[in-house]
N, C-alpha and C positions, 0 to 999 in steps of 0.2 A: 614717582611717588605721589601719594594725595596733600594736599593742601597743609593738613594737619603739620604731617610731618617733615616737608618741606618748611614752613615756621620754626618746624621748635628745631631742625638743624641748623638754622639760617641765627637763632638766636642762642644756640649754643657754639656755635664756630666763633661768632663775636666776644661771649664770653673767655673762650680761648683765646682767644687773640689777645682781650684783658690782661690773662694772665700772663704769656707770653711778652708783654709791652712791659710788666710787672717788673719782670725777671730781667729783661733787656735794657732797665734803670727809666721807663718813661712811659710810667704807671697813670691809668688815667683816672682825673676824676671820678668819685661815685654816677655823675650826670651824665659825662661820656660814655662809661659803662650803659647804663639803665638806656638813654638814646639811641647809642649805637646796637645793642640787643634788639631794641624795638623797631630801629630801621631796616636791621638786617633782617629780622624774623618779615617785614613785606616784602623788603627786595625778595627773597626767596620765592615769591610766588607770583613775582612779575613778569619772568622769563614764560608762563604759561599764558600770556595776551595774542598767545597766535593759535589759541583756541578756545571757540567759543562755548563750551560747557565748563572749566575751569573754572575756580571759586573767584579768582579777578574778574570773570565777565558780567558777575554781579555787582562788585563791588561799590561800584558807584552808577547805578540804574541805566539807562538808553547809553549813557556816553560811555562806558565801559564795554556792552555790549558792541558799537557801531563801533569801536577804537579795535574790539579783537577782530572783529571783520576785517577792517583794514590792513590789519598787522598781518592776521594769516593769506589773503592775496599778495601782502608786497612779498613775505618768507615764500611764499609759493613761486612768486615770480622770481625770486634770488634765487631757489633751488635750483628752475629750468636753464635761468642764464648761464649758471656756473657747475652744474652737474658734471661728472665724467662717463665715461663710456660703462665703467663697472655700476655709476648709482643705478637705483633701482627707479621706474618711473613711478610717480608720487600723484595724489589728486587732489592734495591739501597741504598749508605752510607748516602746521605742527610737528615741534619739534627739529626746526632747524634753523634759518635762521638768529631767534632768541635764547636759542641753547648753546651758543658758543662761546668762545673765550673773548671775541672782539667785540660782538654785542654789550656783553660784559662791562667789559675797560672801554668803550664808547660812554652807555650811560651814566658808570660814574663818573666821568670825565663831562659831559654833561650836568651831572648831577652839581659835580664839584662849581663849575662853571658857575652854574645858577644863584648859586649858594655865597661867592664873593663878590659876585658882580650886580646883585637885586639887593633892593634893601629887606628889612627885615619880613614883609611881607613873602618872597622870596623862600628866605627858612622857614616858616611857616607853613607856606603851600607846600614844600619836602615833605616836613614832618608830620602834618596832614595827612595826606597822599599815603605815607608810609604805616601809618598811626591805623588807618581805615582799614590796611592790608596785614597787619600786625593782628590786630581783632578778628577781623574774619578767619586768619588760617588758625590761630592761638584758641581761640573760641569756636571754632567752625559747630557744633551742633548748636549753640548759642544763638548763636547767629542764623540760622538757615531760616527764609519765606523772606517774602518783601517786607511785613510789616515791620522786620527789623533795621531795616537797611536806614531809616532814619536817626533810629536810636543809636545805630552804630557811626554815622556821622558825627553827632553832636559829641558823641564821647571821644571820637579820636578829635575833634574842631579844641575841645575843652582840656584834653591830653596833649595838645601840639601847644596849645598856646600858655600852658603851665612848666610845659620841659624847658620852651622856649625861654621866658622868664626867669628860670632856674638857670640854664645856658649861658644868659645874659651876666650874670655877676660877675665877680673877678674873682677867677680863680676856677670856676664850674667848672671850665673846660670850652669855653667859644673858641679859641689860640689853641688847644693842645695838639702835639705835634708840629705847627707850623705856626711859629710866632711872628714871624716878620707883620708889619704894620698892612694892614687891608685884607689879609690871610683868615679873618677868622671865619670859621665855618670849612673852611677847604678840607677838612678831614670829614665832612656829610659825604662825599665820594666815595670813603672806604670801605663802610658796611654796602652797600649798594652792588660792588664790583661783588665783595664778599658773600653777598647773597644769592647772588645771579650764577656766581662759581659754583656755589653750596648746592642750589638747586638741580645746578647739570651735571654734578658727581651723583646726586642721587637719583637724578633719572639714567645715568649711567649703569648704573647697579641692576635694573629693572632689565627685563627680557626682551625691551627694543634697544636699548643701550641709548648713546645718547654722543651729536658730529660734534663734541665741544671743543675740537681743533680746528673746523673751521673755519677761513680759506686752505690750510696748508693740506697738499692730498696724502693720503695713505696709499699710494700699490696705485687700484683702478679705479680710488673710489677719492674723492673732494668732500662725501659729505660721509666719512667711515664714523661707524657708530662705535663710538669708543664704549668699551666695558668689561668687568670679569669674564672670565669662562663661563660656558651657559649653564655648568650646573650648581654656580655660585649665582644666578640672578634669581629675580623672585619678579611676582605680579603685584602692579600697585594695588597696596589696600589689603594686600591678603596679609597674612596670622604673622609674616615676618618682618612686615613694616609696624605691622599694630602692637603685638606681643615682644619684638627683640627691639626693634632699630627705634621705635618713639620711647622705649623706657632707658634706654641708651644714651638718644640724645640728652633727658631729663637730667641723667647722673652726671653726663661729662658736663652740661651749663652749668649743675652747681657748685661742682669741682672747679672748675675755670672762674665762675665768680666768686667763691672762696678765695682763692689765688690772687686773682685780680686784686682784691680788696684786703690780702695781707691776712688772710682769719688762719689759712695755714700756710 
């Protein structure tokens, strides 16, 4: 799927998740909501750093470009190391690698790391980082040419360091989920996993499908592209990501954050 709509599934999964915590007695603050929305909608479009036309390899000018560089030779070089006799030979990382389930639960687990162990600079640079990738896909015509890419800095710099303050109170949600003493923020790992999941269900759907089980093999193949039958997929971009599945995602985030937030 495209950028867009990788976003707004990435922030509507969280909003379900919302509601679902709602209903599981361990409802989260309005700031966890709105955060974790915002974190998920960029996680979802992180797992595409192992290619460089991707809306990520703008996102932050030279160091986003030379990051997907890297990323797509090291995915390239995991594919050749741990291929089976069934994959097919490849002559780039996209789409493997970062599209799995471990990649996944790695970088939230990362994430999470980050997040208890640095001080508040630390959350910051998260919600940053995530804040920058939130606007580009949520905004993507908006955003599109260089001139913008500084305007959309300052706004996600000026967006992190407001949620963060808000975060900060008692009661916002810094401890939600995980209260024990030094714990707070350990739930910034969830939308992250969330997103990165989100992402490679919907490129699952698409007519390359997508190995998000990765290492475990399938039959002859390590890197099997999981997905529907081929005449339930579609092409990224085309009239059924843009006309069915982004007005889709629309209805269920506001359904979920309704929920979430007790309105039904």
């Amino acid at each position: 799927m495209m950028g867009p709509a990788h976003s707004l599934s990435g922030a509507a999964a969280w909003l379900g998740v919302g509601a679902a915590a709602a209903a599981a007695g361990h409802p989260m603050p309005w700031p966890v909501l709105l955060v974790g929305a915002l974190i998920c909608a960029g996680a979802a479009l992180a797992p595409d750093l192992d290619h460089k036309a991707a809306t990520i390899s703008r996102s932050f000018g030279p160091v986003s470009r030379w990051l997907c560089e890297i990323v797509d030779k090291l995915s390239y070089a995991v594919y050749k190391a741990t291929r089976k006799q069934g994959d097919p030979r490849r002559s780039g990382g996209h789409r493997t690698l970062t599209h799995t389930w471990l990649w996944a639960v790695l970088i939230g687990a990362g994430t999470s790391a980050v997040a208890i162990t640095s001080d508040r600079w630390g959350v910051l640079a998260i919600l940053f980082v995530h804040m920058v990738l939130a606007i580009e896909g949520l905004l993507w015509r908006a955003t599109r040419g260089s001139s913008s890419e500084v305007l959309v800095w300052l706004l996600a710099a000026t967006t992190a360091w407001i949620l963060a303050g808000v975060l900060d109170k008692p009661g916002n949600g810094a401890d939600w989920l995980f209260t024990a003493p030094g714990q707070e923020y350990l739930w910034l790992g969830l939308p992250v996993v969330l997103g990165a999941i989100v992402h490679d269900i919907g490129d699952a759907l698409t007519v390359s499908g997508c190995p998000i089980l990765w290492p475990i093999p399938v039959g002859r193949k390590r890197w099997y592209p999981i997905g529907p039958p081929k005449a339930m997929r579609f092409r990224a971009g085309s009239w059924v990501e843009l006309k069915v599945l982004m007005p889709v995602f629309m209805l269920l985030g506001g359904v979920g954050c309704a929920a979430a937030l007790n309105v039904i």
